[in-house]
C-alpha positions in Angstrom: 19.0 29.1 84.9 18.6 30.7 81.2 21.9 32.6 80.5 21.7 32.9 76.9 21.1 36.3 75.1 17.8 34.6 73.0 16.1 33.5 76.2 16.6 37.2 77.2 14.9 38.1 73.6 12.1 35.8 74.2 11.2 37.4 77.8 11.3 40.6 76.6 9.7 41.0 73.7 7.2 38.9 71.0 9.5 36.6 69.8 9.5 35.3 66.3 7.8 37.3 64.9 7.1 38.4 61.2 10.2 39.4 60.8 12.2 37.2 63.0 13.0 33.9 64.2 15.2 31.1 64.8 15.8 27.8 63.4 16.4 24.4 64.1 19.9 24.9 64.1 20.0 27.4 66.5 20.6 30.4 63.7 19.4 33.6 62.9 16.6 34.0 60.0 15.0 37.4 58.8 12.3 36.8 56.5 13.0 33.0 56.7 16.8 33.9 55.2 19.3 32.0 57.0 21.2 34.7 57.6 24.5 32.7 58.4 24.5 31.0 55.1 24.3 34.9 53.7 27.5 36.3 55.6 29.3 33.2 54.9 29.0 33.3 51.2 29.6 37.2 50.7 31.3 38.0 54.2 30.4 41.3 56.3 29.8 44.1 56.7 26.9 43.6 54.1 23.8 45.8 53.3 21.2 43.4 51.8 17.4 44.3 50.7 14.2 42.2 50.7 13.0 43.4 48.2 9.3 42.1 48.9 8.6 43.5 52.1 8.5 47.1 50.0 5.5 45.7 47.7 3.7 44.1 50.9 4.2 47.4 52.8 2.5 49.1 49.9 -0.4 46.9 50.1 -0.6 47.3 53.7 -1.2 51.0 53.8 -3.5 50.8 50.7 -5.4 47.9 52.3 -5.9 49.8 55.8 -6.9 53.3 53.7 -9.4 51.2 51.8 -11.0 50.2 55.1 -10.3 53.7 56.5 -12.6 55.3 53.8 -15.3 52.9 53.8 -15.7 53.0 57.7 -16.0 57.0 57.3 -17.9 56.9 54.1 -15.2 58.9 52.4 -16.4 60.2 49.2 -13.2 61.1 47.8 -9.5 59.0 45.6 -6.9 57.8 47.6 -3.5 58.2 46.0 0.1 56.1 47.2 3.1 58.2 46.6 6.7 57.1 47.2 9.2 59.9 48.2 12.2 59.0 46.0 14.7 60.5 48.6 13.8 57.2 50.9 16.2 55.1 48.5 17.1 56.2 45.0 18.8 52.5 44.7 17.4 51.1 41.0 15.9 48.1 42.6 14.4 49.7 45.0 12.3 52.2 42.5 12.1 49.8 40.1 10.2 47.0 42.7 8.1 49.7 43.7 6.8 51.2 40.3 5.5 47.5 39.9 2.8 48.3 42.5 1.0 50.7 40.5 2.3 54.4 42.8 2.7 57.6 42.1 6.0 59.8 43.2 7.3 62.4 45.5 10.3 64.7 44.4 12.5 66.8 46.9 15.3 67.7 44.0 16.3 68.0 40.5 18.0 65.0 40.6 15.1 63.0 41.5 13.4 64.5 38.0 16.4 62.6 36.5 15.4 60.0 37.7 12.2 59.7 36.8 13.2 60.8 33.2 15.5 57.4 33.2 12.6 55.4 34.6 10.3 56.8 31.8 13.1 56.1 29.5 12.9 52.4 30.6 9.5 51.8 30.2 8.7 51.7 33.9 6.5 54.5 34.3 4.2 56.6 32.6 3.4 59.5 32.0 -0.4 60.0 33.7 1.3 59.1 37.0 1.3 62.0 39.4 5.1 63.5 40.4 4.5 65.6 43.8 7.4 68.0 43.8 8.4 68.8 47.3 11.3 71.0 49.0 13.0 73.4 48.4 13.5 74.7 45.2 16.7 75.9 43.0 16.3 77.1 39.6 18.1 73.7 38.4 14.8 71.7 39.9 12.7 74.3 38.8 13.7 74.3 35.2 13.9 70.0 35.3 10.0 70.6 36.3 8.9 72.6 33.8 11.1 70.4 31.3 9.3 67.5 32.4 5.8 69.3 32.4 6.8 70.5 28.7 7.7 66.8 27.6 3.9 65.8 28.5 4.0 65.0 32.3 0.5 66.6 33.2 0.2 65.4 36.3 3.7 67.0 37.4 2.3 68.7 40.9 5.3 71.7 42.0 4.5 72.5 46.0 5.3 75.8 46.6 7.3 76.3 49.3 7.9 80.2 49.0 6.4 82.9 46.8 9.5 83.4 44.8 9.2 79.9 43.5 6.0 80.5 42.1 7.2 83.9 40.5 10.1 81.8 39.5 7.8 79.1 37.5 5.6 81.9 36.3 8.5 83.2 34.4 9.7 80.3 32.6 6.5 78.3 31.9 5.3 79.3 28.6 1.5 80.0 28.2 0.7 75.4 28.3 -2.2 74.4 26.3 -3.0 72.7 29.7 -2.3 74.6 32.9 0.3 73.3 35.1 -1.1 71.7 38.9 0.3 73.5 41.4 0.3 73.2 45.3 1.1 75.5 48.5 2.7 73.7 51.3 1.8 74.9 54.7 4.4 76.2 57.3 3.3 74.2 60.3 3.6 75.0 64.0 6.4 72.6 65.7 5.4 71.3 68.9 6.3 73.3 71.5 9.2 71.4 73.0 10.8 72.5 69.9 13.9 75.2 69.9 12.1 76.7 66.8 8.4 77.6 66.7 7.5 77.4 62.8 8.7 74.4 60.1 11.2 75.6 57.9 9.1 74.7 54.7 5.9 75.9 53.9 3.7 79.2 53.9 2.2 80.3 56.9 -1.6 79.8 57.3 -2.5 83.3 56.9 -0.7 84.0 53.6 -2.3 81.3 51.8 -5.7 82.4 50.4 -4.5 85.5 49.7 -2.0 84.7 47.7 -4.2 82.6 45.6 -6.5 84.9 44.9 -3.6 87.9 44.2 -1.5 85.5 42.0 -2.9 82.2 41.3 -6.7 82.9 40.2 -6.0 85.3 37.6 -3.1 83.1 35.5 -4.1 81.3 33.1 -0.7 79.1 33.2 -2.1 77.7 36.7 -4.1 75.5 38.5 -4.7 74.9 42.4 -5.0 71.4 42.6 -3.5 70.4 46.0 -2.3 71.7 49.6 0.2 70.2 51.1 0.5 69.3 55.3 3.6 67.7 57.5 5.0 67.8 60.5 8.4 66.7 61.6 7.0 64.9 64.4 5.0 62.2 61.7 1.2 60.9 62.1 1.0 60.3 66.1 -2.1 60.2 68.4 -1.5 63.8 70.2 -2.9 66.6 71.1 -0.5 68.8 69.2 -0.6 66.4 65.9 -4.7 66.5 65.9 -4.7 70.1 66.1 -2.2 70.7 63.0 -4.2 68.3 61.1 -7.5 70.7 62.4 -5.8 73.8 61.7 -4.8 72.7 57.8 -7.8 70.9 57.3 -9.6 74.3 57.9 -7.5 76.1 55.5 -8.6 73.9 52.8 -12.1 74.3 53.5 -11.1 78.3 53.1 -9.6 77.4 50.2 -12.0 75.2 48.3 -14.5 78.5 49.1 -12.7 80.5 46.6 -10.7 78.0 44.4 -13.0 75.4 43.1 -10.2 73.7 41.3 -8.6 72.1 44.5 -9.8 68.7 45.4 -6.8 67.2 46.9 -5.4 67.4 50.4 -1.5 65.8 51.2 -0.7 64.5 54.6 2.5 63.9 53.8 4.3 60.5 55.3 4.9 59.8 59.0 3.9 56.4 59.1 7.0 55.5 61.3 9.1 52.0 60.0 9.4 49.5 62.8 13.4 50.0 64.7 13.3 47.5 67.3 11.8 44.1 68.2 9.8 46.6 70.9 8.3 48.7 68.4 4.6 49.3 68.5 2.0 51.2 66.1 -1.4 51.2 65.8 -1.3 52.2 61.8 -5.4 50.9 61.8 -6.2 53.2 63.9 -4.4 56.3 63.1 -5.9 55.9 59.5 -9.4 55.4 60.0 -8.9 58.7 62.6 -7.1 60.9 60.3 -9.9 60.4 57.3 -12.6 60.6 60.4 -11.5 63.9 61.4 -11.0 65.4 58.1 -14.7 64.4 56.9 -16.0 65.6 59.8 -14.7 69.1 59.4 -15.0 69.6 55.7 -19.0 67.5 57.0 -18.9 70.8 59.1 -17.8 73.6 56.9 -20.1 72.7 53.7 -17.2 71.0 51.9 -16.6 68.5 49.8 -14.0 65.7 51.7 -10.7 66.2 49.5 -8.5 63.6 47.5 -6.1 62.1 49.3 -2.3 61.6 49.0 0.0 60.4 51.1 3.8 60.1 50.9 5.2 57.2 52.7 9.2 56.5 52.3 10.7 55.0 54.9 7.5 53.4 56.2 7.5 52.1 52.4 11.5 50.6 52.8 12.8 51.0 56.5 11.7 47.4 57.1 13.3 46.0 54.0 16.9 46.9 54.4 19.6 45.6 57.2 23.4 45.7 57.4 25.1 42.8 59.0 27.9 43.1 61.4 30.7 40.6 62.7 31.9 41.0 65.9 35.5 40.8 66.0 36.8 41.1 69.5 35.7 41.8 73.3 36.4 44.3 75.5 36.4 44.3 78.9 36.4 47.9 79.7 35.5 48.1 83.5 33.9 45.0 86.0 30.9 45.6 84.8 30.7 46.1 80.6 32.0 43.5 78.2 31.7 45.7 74.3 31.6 44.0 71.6 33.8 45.4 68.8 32.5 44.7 64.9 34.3 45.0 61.9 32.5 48.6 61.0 31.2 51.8 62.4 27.4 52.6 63.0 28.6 56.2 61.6 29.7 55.4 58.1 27.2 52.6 57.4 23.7 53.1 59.0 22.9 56.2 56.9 22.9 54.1 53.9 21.5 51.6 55.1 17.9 51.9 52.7 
């Protein structure tokens, strides 16, 4: 009879697998790293990083977009962005930058941090900075400082109108307008306690307010609109109509603002959290750029640029805290717990 807890791994699930397996002595290894010979040395709890599962992630999603746009005869850029809030860790930015991406922003102290990276020599300035969330006057003003210092390809997503009055106001009259985006306000699905995402414009305020406030400035240009739900990329009903709905107001858009040529779809590749995980990220590729061609096909409309903002799809998989269990429990006749020498509370959130 097989009593042991691996035998009960290996029924269960595929077992080794990329990430996994076991060795000859019976031991633990995670990207063939003999894990025991890691707590021993350094002891636990420990958060470790491998740091090359971020750049093959990278590839993966570029590699599987490259086939997604040839397969829908995509006449359009595709551009890799990684969301800084993820992991701000040094060697986490600093292994990704080597793969050639661009940035997302959510704060002003992610523009410090790309100002220290510049500083270093590890990126340039022609790369594009997508600044998301909400936005204070502090990120504001590290925007248009950065946009002022020669970062041209600094993209602010309005969330709210007063952001964009707020940017009006401090930008000077640039020798080069400044990109700028409109996030929409998308529908949550309806099991949701709320009915509308807390970020974003709603659909029917957009064109308007580009033709009241953006057209006639000089200081501006609409280069991109920006779409995400909570929920991520899944193969639903309510995620295909979202994608419909925004992909539609872009084709508005484009009829009015011939500057725009790029469509975000945010992140939502989801990272992989257990052994059962499954994901068919092929597939959802090659459907999102099928659906989108088809309707701009539809409207008249050129098939946008594409940008994408995977973060924890980009570094989920490469971080892992190790435990030591220290004690059993036996609570009841039933449960045996485990007790290790830290709490899920205090360490998983920093896990990346």
């Amino acid at each position: 009879m097989k009593t042991n807890y691996i035998d009960l791994i290996q029924q269960a699930f595929e077992f080794p697998n990329e990430e996994f397996n076991v060795n000859e002595d019976g031991e633990l290894e995670w990207f063939n790293i003999p894990l025991m010979d890691v707590i021993k040395q350094y002891g636990t709890p420990l958060r470790i990083c491998y740091l090359p599962k971020i750049a093959e992630n990278i590839r993966k999603v570029r590699r599987m977009f490259n086939v997604a746009f040839a397969k829908a005869d995509y006449d359009a850029d595709y551009n890799y962005c990684y969301c800084t809030k993820s992991s701000h860790f040094s060697f986490v930015l600093e292994e990704a930058l080597k793969n050639d991406i661009n940035l997302e922003t959510s704060s002003a102290f992610d523009i410090n941090l790309i100002q220290e990276l510049y500083e270093q020599n590890l990126l340039d300035k022609d790369k594009f900075i997508v600044c998301n969330g909400y936005k204070r006057q502090q990120y504001i003003e590290n925007i248009v400082g950065m946009y002022n210092d020669g970062f041209h390809n600094i993209v602010p997503i309005m969330d709210n109108k007063h952001e964009y009055y707020s940017l009006d106001e401090m930008l000077e009259s640039p020798d080069v307008p400044m990109k700028i985006g409109i996030r929409i306000a998308a529908e949550e699905e309806p099991k949701f306690d709320f009915y509308t995402s807390r970020l974003g414009m709603r659909y029917s305020d957009i064109v308007s307010f580009y033709e009241d406030q953006v057209k006639p400035n000089p200081k501006f240009t609409f280069k991109m609109l920006h779409f995400f739900i909570n929920t991520g990329i899944r193969d639903t009903a309510y995620y295909w109509n979202e994608l419909s709905k925004c992909v539609n107001v872009y084709c508005d858009l484009k009829r009015v603002c011939p500057e725009l040529d790029s469509l975000n779809i945010g992140g939502g590749f989801p990272c992989k959290t257990s052994l059962a995980a499954t994901y068919d990220y092929e597939y959802m590729a090659e459907e999102v750029l099928a659906q989108i061609k088809a309707i701009c096909t539809n409207r008249g409309v050129e098939e946008p640029n594409i940008f994408t903002e995977f973060g924890s799809f980009t570094v989920g998989e490469s971080g892992a805290t190790l435990y030591s269990i220290l004690d059993q429990k036996q609570q009841n006749d039933r449960e045996l717990w485990n007790m290790i020498d830290s709490s899920f509370m205090t360490t998983l959130p920093d896990t990346w």
